[in-house]
N, C-alpha and C positions, 0 to 999 in steps of 0.2 A: 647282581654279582655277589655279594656279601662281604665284601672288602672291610675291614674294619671299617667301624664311624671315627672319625677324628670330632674335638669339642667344637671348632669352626668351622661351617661351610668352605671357606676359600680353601682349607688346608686338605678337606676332601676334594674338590675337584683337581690340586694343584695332586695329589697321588692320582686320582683318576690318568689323568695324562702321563705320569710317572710309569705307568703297569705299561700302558700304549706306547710309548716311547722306548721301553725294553726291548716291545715284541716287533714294534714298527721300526725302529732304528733311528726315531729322530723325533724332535719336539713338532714340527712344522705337522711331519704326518701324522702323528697322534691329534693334532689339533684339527686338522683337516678330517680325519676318520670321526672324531668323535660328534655325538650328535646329541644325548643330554648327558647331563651329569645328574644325577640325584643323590641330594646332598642332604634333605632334613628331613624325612620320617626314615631313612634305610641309607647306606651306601651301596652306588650300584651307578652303570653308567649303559648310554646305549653308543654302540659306533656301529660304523660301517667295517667287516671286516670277511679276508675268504675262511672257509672252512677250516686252515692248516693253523691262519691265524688263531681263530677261536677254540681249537684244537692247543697250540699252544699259551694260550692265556690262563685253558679251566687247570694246565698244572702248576701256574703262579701263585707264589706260598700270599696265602688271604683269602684267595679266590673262592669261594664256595660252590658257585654252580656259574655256567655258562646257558642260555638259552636263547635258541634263536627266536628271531621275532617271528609272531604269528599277525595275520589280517582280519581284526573284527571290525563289524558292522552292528549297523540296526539291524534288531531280531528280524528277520524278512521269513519266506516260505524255507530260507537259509538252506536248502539242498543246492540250488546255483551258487550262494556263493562259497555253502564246502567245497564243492566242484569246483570253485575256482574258477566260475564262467561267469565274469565281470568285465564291464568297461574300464577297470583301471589297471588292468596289466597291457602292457606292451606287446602288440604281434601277439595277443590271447588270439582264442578262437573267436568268441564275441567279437571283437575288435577286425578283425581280419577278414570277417565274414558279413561283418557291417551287419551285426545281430540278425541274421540270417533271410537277409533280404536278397529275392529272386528265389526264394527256394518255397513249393507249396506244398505243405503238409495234409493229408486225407487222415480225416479220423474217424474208425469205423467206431460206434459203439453207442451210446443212449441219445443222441441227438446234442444239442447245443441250448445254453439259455442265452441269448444273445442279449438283451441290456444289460448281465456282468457288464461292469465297467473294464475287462479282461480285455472284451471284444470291442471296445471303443471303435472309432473310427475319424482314428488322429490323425492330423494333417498331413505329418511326414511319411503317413502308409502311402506307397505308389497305388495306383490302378492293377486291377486285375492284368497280369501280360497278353499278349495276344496269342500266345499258346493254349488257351486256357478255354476250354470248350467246355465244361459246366454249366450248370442251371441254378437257379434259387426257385427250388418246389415248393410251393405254396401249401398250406393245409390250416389246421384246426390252430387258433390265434399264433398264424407264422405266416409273413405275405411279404412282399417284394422288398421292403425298407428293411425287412429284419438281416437282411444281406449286405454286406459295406464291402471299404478298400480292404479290411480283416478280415471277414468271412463272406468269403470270393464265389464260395457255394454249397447248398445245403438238399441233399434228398431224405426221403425215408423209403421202410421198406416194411411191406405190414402181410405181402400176398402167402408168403410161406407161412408164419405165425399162423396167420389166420384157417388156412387149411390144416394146421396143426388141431388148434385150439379154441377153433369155432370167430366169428366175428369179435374185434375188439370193441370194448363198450369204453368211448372217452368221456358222455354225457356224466359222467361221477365226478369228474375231478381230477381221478388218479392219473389220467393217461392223455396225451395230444397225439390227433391222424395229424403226424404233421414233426419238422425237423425237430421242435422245440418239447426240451429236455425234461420229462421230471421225473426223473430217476436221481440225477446229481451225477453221477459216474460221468455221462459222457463228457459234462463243461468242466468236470474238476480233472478228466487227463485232457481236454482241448488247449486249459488255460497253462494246466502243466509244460507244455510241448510250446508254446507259443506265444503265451497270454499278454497282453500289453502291463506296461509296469502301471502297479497300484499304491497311491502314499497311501501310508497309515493304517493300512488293513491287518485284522485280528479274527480269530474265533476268539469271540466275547472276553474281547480286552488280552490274550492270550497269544503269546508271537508276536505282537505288533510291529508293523515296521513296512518295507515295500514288499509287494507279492507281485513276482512277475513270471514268466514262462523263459523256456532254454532258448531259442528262438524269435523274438519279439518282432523283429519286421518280416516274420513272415506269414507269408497269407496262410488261410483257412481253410480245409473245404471238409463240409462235415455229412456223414454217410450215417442213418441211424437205423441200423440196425436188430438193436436190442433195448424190450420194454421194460417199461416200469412193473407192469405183471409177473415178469422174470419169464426170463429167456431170449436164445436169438438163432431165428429158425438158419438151419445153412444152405437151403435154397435163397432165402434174403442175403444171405451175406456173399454168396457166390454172383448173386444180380449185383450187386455193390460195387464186390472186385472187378465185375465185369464195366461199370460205369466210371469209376476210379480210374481202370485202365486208359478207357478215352478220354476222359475228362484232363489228365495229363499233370496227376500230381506228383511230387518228386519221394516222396516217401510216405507210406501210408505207416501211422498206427493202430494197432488192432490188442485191444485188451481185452482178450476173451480167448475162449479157448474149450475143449474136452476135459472132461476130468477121469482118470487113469478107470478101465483099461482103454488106451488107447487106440481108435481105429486106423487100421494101414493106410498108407497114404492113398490109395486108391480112391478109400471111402472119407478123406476126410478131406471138407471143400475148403478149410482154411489152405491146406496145405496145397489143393490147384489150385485153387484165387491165388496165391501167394506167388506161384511158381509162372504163373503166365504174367504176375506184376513185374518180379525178378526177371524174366525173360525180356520184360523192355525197360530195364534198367530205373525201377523202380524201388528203392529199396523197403522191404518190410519187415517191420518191429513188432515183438510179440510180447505180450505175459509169460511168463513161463508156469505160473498154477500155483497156488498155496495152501497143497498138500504136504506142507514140511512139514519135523525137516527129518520123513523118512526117504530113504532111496529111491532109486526107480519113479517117482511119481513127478518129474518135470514133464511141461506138456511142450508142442508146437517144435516140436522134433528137427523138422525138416531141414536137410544143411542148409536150403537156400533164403530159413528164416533167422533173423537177429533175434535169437530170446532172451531174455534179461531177468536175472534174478536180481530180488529185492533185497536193500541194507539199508543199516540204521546211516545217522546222521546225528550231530555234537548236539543237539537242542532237548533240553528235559522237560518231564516236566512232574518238577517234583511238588507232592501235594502230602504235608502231615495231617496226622490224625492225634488227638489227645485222650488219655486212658484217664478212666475218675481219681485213679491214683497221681495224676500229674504226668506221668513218664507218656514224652513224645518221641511218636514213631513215625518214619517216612516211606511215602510208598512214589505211586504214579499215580497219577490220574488227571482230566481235566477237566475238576469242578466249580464251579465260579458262582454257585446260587445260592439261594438265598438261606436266611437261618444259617450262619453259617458259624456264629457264637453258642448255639443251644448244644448240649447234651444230650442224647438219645440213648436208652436203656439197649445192650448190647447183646446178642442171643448168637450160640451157635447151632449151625442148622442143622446138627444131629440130632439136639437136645430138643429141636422144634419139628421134628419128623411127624409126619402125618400118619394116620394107624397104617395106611396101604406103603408107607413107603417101605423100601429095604433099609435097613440102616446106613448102609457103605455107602448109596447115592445118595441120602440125604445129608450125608456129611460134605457134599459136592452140590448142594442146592440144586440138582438136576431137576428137569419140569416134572412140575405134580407132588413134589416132595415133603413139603412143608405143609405146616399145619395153621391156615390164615388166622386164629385166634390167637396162636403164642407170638405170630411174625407181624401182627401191625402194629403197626407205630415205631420198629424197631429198626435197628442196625442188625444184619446178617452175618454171619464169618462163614466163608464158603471155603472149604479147600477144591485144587485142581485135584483132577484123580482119571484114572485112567475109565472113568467113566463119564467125568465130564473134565473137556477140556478148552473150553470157554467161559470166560468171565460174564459175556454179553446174556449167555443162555440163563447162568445163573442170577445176572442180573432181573429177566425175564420174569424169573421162578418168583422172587424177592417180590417184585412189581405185583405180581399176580395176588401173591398173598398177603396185600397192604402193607410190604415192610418199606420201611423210610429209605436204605443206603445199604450198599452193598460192599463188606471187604474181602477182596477174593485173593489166597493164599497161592503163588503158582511157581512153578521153573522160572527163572529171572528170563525177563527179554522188555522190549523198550516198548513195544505197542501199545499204544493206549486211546486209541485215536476213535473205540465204539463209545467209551463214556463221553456222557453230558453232563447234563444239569442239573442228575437224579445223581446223589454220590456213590460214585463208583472207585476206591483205592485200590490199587495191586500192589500186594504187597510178596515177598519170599516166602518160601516157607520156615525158614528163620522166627520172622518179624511174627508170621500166624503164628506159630507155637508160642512165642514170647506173649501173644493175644489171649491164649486161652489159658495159659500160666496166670494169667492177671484176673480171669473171670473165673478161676479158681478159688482165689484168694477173698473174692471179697461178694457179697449176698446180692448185691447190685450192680452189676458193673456197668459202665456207661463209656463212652468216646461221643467225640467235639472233631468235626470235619474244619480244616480251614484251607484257606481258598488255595488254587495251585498257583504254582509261579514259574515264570518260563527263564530256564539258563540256558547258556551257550557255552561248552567248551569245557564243561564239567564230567563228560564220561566219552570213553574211546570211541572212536568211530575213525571207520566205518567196522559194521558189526553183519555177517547175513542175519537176515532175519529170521527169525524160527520158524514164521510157516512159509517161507519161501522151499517153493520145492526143488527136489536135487534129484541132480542125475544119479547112473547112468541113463540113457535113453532105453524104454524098455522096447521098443519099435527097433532103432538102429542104434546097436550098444558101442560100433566105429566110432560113430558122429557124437563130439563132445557138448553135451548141454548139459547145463546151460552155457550160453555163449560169454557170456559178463554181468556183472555186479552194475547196479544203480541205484541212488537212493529211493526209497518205498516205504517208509516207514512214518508216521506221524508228516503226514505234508499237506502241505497248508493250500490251497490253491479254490476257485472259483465253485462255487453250489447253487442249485435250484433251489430257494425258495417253496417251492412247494412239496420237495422231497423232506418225509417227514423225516425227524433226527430221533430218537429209541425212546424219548418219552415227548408226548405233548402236553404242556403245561395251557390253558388257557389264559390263565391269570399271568404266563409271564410274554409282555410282550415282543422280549426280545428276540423270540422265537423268528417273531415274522421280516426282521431284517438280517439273518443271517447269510451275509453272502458271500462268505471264505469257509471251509470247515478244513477238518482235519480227518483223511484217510491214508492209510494203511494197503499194502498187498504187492504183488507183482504188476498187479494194474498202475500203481504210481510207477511203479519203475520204469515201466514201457516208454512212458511219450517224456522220463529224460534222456531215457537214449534217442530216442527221435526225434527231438530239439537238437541233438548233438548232432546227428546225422543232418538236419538240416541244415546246420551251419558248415558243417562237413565237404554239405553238395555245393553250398555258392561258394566255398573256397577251390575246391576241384569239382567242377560242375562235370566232368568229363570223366570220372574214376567212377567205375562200376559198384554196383551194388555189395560182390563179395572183396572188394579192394578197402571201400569202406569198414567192412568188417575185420577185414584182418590189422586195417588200421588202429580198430578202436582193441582189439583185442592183443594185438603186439607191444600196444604200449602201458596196457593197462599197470594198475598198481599191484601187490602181493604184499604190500604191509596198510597197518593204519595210519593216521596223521603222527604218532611217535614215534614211526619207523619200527612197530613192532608187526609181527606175524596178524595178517588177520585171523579172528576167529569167526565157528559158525552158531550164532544160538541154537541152543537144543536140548536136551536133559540129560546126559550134562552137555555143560558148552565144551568143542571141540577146536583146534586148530582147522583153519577151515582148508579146505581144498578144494579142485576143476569142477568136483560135483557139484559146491555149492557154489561154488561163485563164476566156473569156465574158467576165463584167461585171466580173473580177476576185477577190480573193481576200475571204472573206467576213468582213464585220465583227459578231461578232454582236449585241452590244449597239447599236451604231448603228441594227442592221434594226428595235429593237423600234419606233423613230420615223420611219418614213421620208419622212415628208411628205406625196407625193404616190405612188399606188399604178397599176400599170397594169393591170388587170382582165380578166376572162375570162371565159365563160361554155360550157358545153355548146354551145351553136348557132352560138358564135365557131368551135370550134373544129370542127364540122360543116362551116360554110362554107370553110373553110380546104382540112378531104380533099375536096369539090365542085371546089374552086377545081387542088386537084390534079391531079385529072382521074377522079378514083374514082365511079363509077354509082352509083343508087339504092338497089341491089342491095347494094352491096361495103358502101355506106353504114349499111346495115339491117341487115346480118352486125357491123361495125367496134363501133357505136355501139349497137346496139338502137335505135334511132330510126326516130318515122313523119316524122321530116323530110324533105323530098324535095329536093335538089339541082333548083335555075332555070338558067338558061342556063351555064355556064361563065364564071367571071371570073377570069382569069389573077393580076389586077391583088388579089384578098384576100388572096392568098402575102404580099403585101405589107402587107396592112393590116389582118392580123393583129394584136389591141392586146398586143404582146410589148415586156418591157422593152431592147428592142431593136431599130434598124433596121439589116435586111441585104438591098444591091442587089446579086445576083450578076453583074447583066448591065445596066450605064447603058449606052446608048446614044450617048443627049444630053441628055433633061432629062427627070426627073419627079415627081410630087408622093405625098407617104406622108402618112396619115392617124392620129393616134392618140390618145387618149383619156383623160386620168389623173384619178382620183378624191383628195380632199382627205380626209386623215384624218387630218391635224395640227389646230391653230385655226383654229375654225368662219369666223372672218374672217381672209384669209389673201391675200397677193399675190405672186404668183411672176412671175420677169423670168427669161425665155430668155438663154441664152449659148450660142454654139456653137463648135466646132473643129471645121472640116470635112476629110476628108479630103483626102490630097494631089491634085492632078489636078482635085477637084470643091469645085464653089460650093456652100452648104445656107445655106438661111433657112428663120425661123420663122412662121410667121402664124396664131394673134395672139404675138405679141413679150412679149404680158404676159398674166397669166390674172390674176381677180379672182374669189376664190372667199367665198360668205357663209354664212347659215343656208339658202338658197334655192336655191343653188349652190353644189351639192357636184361633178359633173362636168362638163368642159371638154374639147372638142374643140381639137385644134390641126394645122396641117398644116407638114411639113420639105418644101422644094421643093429638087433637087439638079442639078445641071447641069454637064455635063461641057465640065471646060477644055480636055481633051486628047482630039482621035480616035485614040484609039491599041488596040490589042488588049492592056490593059493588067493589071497585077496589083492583089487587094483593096488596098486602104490602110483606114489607121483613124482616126476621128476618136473627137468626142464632144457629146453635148448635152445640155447643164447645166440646170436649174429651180432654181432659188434664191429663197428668201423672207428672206434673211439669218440664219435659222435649219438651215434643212434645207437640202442640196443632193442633188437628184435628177438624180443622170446615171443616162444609157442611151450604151452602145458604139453609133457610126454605120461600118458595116462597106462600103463599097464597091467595084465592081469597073468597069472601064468595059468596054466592049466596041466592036466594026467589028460585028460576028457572033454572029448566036446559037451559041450551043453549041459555041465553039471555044474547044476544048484549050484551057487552060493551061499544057501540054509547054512 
């Protein structure tokens, strides 16, 4: 609080109650509210009090700041409990969901390492249900034990690859015919999504704390798809969905995807596997791609997939560096090895350019750049540049040419989750120039690495992340993708052991018990929206696939943990919007109530590829349906019942149609509010909906009209349902246009 100090304890706490007693009206409640007093390094007290209360306290003369209380923890994988998905809130989802037990998760992607201790096989796990028609397939060191009450089932899938890319050779090491993992991707999103809780666990001493999954009692079933060689053929992935289907899991996740230009959905088999899952009430979660953070390049399009772009989370990890002149500077990184008191002569890798290189990429430590007689034994200073824009690559360059550690200059953003053990700092570009200012100055220059340290709660969040990709969709620019925010950034979660990490040390043996690390991408994001969903389905086991989503996307968040505007990393950073993040960043205890629900159905989403422009034909391949496509209606793209409206192309005025179902109290009254975008007018009709025991669904139409003829850019608004209880926003996405189908150049 900052109240003044009194010279006596007694006499501060005896004002403490004094301020409370103003605002409370009486000694008894002030005594009652209040819960410490802190009386000897600060004055300052904690109570229990509402917002109007603490509202009228911060203008009491002394008062200096008012702040509400936040909830910390031991350092954990800390994205569940930013999210707020713990056993210790009351009616949470966790709690309500009995941490997502009866619900069974399918995870498409590098297989599983099953001794993680992630995948235990604890007592309180139930048996496989008797729904559950899966297999545990055997292969190369993976057989019938490696399957428990936690991982209920495990295939692979090797027939497509291999017609791809000739026979796989496992005899090396690198690779297992068989469910088990060594890639690391697929245990570190399985454990993400579901993982049993871990004491103690760190990357090398870093984070420490409990690591556990969104999901913890729910079962397993894991589908491997994609190898450690890289790639994952989509004949394999389409035999998956096809096994998935039967096998009878409640949500699958799938972290992978195309990378832009995107093929139509005819030709892309995530998008039928996905839509024939969706069809039997399956729900499926995707990557959305991390080609950020330019436009246009999110992938897994399709309305009837939950895509999820990735954002940061409150955990740092800040790692200084010391210049020969003394002056310490801070970057990221996560270094913990050895020599970490020495001094290392400092070069920049202009100055160390190899005769072949060009000079501009050698200032970007791009591969082949450098000159291995001026760079070993050294420290490197890399700048980003629009010719190299990874630190990992340049780290590479560094390694190749004997240099000791790499400082890479770049756009601010929180990723740091490729460096190891080899020193890797990121710093701004601020901090580099301040770097090369000092090796100016002096005949020698040198830096001293010291180790990182992990905080909590020291920089905003949530943040999208920079290579998180953003919409619009460049396949269907109606359909708003991404669908929602999730943390993705630095997460901590379960690893293969045998998957190597960017440098191999022999002499360090901590190498070989590594079994938590730290990644980064849209691929972490995916399976926490799919722990959410699965705690989702054992609380409404009965609510569809797209009900789910427009649960998780109506109640989602549009500010940070400050309450300020989210932004998006980028160069520069941006206010962020629909494109980066959809409906926003996900809240998941809000989704278990969300009010009003916007609905879907197989034949919605028929109409929609008709309305596309796709034949009978394509339709009866896509869908398996004897539904036939009527005339062509441009106009379904639009009215589509998605928890979102997006006009790529106003003209001048028109009207959207959409549909929401009541699944709050049976007697229920929701009043529209809008924010419409800049440039255009939006109303509601009807302005009010009146829902009873009779009336459970209500049509309503948004009508938009452009103020300005101009060839112009999306803007974004918003429209609100409010019962004074729930508020149901949906993102209103518009674009004007003179012309069809002109550029945005």
């Amino acid at each position: 609080m900052g109240e003044r100090k009194h010279g006596k304890p007694e006499l501060v706490s005896k004002s403490h109650h004094q301020i409370l007693s103003h605002i409370l009206g009486s000694k008894e409640a002030a005594k009652e509210s209040i819960l410490y007093s802190y009386k000897h390094g600060f004055s300052g007290f904690a109570a229990v009090l509402t917002p109007s209360q603490a509202e009228l306290i911060a203008d009491f003369p002394g008062v200096v700041i008012v702040v509400p209380n936040r909830i910390l923890s031991l350092h954990t994988t800390r994205s569940w409990d930013f999210l707020h998905v713990n056993p210790y809130i009351r009616n949470g989802i966790l709690t309500k969901s009995r941490a997502g037990s009866g619900a069974i998760i399918g995870v498409m992607d590098t297989g599983i390492w099953p001794e993680s201790k992630s995948f235990k096989d604890d007592a309180y796990m139930a048996k496989a249900p008797c729904r559950w028609k899966g297999i545990c397939q055997q292969g190369l060191e993976f057989n019938l034990s490696h399957c428990n009450k936690k991982i209920i089932g495990a295939r692979w899938y090797v027939k497509g690859y291999e017609a791809e890319f000739g026979m796989l050779n496992a005899s090396d090491g690198i690779e297992f015919l068989s469910p088990r993992d060594a890639a690391g991707h697929g245990t570190h999103t399985s454990s993400t999504a579901a993982g049993f809780p871990v004491e103690n666990a760190s990357f090398m001493g870093l984070a420490r704390g409990r690591v556990r999954g969104g999901a913890p009692s729910a079962w397993l079933a894991v589908y491997k798809v994609c190898w450690a060689t890289g790639g994952c053929s989509s004949a394999d992935l389409l035999a998956a969905f096809d096994d998935a289907i039967h096998d009878g899991v409640d949500v699958l996740s799938v972290s992978l995807g195309s990378s832009p230009p995107l093929p139509s959905y005819i030709d892309d088999v995530l998008a039928i596997g996905s839509f024939h899952a969706v069809a039997k009430g399956i729900s499926v979660v995707c990557s959305g791609g991390n080609s950020g953070p330019y436009t246009q390049t999110v992938i897994n399009t399709a309305p009837w997939i939950l895509t999820v772009a990735a954002s940061t989370i409150d955990r740092g990890f800040p790692t200084t560096i010391t210049l020969g002149n003394n002056q310490t500077l801070v970057g990221q990184g996560l270094y913990t090895s050895k020599d970490l008191d020495k001094f290392y002569s400092l070069v920049y890798g202009e100055d160390i350019a190899s005769i072949d290189a060009d000079i501009t990429t050698a200032g970007s430590c791009d591969s082949g750049t450098l000159n291995n007689t001026l760079a070993r034994g050294k420290v490197v200073l890399c700048f980003q540049s629009r010719y190299q824009r990874s630190a990992i690559v340049a780290t590479r360059t560094v390694l190749s040419a004997s240099g000791v550690g790499v400082i890479f200059a770049q756009s601010p953003r929180k990723d740091v989750s490729q460096s190891w053990n080899f020193p890797l700092v990121r710093v701004d570009f601020t901090i580099g120039t301040s770097i090369i200012t000092y090796m100016e100055t002096t005949r020698n220059p040198v830096v001293k690495f010291n180790p990182t340290r992990t905080t909590v709660g020291q920089q905003i969040s949530p943040e999208v992340a920079f290579f998180s990709a953003r919409g619009p969709s460049s396949i269907s620019p109606s359909v708003l993708k991404p669908d929602i925010a999730a943390p993705g950034v630095n997460i901590l979660a379960s690893w293969s052991p045998v998957a190597s990490p960017l440098q191999q040390d022999p002499s360090d043996n901590r190498q070989l018990s590594i079994q938590f690390k730290f990644e980064s991408g849209t691929s972490m994001a995916c399976p926490h929206i799919t722990g959410i969903v699965a705690l989702l389905k054992s609380i409404h086991p009965n609510w569809s696939p797209a009900a789910i989503k427009s649960a998780l996307v109506t109640t989602a968040s549009l500010e940070d943990e400050y309450g300020q505007s989210i932004v998006a990393e980028g160069a520069p950073y941006k206010q962020g919007d629909p494109f980066d993040y959809g409906g926003g960043h996900v809240d998941p205890n809000k989704a278990i109530s969300p009010g009003l629900i916007y609905d879907l159905g197989t034949s919605d989403y028929i109409r929609f590829l008709c309305s596309m422009g796709y034949n009978n034909t394509a339709i009866s391949y896509l869908a398996n349906s004897s539904i036939k496509c009527s005339t062509k209606s441009t106009e379904f793209l639009l009215d589509l019942n998605l928890p979102s409206i997006t006009i790529p192309e106003l003209m001048r005025s028109l009207t959207v149609t959409r549909t929401v179902t009541n699944v709050g109290p049976v007697n229920s009254v929701y009043i529209a509010r809008v924010e419409a975008p800049a440039g255009v007018t939006a109303s509601v009709k009807p302005s009010v909906l009146v829902f009873n025991s009779t009336v459970k669904k209500l049509k309503f139409k948004v009508s938009f009209c452009a103020r300005i003829r101009t060839q112009g850019r999306y803007s974004f608004g918003n429209l609100f349902w409010g019962d004074g209880v729930h508020v149901v926003r949906i993102p209103l996405v518009v674009r004007t246009v003179i012309n069809d189908f002109y550029s945005e150049t």
